[in-house]
N, C-alpha and C positions, 0 to 999 in steps of 0.2 A: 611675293608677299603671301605670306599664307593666310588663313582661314581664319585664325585669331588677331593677326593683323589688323584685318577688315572695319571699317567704321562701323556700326549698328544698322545703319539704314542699309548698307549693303548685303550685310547678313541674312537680312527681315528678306530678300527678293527669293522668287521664289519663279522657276519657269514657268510660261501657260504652255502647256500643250496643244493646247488647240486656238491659240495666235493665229490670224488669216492674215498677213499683209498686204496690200496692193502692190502694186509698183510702184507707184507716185504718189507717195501717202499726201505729201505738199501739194501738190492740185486739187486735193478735194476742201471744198466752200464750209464753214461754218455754218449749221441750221441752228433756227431756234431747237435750246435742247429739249427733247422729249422725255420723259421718268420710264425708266422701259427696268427687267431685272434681265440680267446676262447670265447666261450659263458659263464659266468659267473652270475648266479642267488645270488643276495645278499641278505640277511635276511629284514633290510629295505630300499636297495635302487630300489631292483625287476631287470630284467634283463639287461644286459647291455655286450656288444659285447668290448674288449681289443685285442692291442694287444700284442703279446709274443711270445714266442720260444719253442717247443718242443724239451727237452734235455731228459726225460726219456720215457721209453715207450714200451707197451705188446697188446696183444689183446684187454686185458679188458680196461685201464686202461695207462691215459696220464699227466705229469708231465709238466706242462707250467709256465715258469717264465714270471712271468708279475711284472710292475715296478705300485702298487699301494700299500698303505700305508694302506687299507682296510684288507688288508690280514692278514697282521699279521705275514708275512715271506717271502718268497721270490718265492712264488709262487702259484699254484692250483693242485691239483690230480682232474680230472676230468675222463668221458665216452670219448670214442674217438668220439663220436657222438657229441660233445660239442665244438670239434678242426675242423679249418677250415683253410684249406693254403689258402681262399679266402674268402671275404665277402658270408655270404650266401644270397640268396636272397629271 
């Protein structure tokens, strides 16, 4: 199928470069979500500050739902280095 084939919403995605995955994304618990802004590195848009909600979450390793159609779902696994409950400056 090519590229023009593609539905819309498939078009719109767009890689994160700096995605952290766990291993076991399904093991981690639901938090109440927190309003935090994520740093988010996209394939071709380069970096760009959103914001969103931290609902999962471990040491390594942070699950933020963010409302852009880039993704591809309903969210980003990032570093926790990359979650900021404020602008960084």
């Amino acid at each position: 199928m090519s590229s023009r084939d593609q539905p819309p919403h498939v078009l719109r995605r767009r890689a994160v470069l700096n995605m952290h995955w766990p291993r076991k994304p399904a093991s981690f618990k639901d938090h109440d979500p927190i309003p935090v802004t994520v740093r988010v590195v996209w394939a071709q848009d380069g970096e760009e500050y959103l914001p969103g909600e931290a609902v999962r979450w471990d040491a390594d390793h942070v699950y933020v739902r963010i409302d852009d159609a880039r993704c591809g779902g309903n969210g980003v696994w990032v570093k926790p280095a990359d979650v900021y409950r404020s602008l960084p400056e």
